[in-house]
C-alpha positions, 0 to 999 in steps of 0.5 A, a space after each residue: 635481434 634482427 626485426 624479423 625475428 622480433 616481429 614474429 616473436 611479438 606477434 606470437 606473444 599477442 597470441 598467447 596472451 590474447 588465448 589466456 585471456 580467453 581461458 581466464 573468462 573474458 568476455 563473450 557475445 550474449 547473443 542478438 540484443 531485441 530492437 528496442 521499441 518506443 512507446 506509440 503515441 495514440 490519436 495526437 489529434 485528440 484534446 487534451 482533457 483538463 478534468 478527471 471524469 470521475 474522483 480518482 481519490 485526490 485525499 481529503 484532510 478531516 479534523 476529527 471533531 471532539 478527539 482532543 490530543 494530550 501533549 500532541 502525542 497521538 499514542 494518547 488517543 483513544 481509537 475507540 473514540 476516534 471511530 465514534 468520532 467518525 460516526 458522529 460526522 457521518 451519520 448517513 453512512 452509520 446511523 439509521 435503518 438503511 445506514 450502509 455501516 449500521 452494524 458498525 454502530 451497534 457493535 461499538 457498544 462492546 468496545 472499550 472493556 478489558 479485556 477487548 470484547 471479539 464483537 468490537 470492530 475496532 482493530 489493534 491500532 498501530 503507531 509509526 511515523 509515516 508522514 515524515 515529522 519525526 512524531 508517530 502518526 496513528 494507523 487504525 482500522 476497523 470493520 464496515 458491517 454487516 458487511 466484509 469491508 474494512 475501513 483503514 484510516 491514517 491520523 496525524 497531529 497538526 496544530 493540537 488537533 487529530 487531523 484524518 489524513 487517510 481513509 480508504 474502505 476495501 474488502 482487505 486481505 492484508 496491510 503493510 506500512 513501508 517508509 511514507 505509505 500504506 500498501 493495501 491488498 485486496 482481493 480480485 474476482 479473477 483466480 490467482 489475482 489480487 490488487 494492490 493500493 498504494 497510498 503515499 504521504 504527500 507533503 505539499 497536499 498534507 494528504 495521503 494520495 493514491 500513487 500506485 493501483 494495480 491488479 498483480 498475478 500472485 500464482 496459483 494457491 495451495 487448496 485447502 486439505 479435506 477434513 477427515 471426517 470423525 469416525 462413528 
């Protein structure tokens, strides 16, 4: 086959292959790319501060005095007791006339029957392992009142002892448990927000540290339908 011949047909061949493949979906230009931009570094000229200004919730460890823990399992520990517990070791913020919480006092009167009395501010306790030990730790809330507030609180067994490893009061909308931390959503003055605490297990604190706390746009929400008012 003389070289001339060959050259066109390989050249034609290129071509047809070169079109199939466009036709089977190769790839494509998606357009300009942005210009990527790095962040800009504000005021190099500045100090840098070495103490926070104000508590940005570090986490504290509390042994809940007089809760003892029958065979380290914290499903044997009564929630009730254990906010009684709390209201022991912090009588300013629960006990007297000008307490903040002093309603939360009074209505534990109504805890501990069977069934549960709807005036206890002990909420249902839950029991999933969040600290990684492979052992179930204790998630429990309660109501601040009179006000709307909620107090949620995580306890873990360490050394025989009910140790608070978690403790943050909010008015909550809701609480989830996902892996090693505790989600809290909150709501925000501003319509269609809300915001969202994440707390996380440290291990090397042998605390829960507030890791993400954010304000999230969660839409527009439905309004309630009018109630028809009953005829006559």
């Amino acid at each position: 086959m003389p070289r001339p011949f060959r050259t066109a047909l390989a050249t034609a061949l290129l071509l047809a292959t070169a079109a199939g493949c466009g036709d089977a979906g190769g790839l494509q230009g998606a357009g300009s790319t942005p210009t990527a931009t790095s962040p800009a570094k504000l005021w190099p000229q500045l100090t840098p501060a070495s103490s926070p200004a104000w508590d940005y919730d570090d986490g504290e460890a509390e042994v809940m005095k007089g809760v003892t823990v029958p065979g380290d399992d914290v499903r044997a520990v009564d929630p009730v007791a254990v906010v009684r517990a709390e209201i022991r070791q912090h009588p300013e913020a629960y006990t007297g006339a000008k307490a903040t919480y002093r309603e939360t006092t009074r209505r534990m009167a109504y805890c501990g029957e069977t069934p549960a009395d709807s005036r206890c501010p002990v909420l249902r306790a839950y029991y999933r392992d969040l600290t990684g030990d492979g052992h179930a730790d204790l998630t429990l809330g309660f109501r601040l009142l009179p006000g709307n507030q909620t107090a949620v609180r995580v306890y873990t067994v360490q050394g025989g002892r009910l140790v608070q490893v978690m403790s943050n009061d909010d008015s909550v909308s809701e609480v989830e448990l996902a892996g090693h931390s505790v989600i809290i959503h909150a709501p925000s003055a501003l319509a269609d927000y809300e915001y969202r605490f994440q707390w996380t297990w440290d291990p090397d604190q042998h605390v829960f540290l507030l890791t993400h706390d954010e304000m999230l746009h969660i839409g527009k929400r439905p309004k309630a339908s009018p109630t028809p008012s009953a005829s006559p």
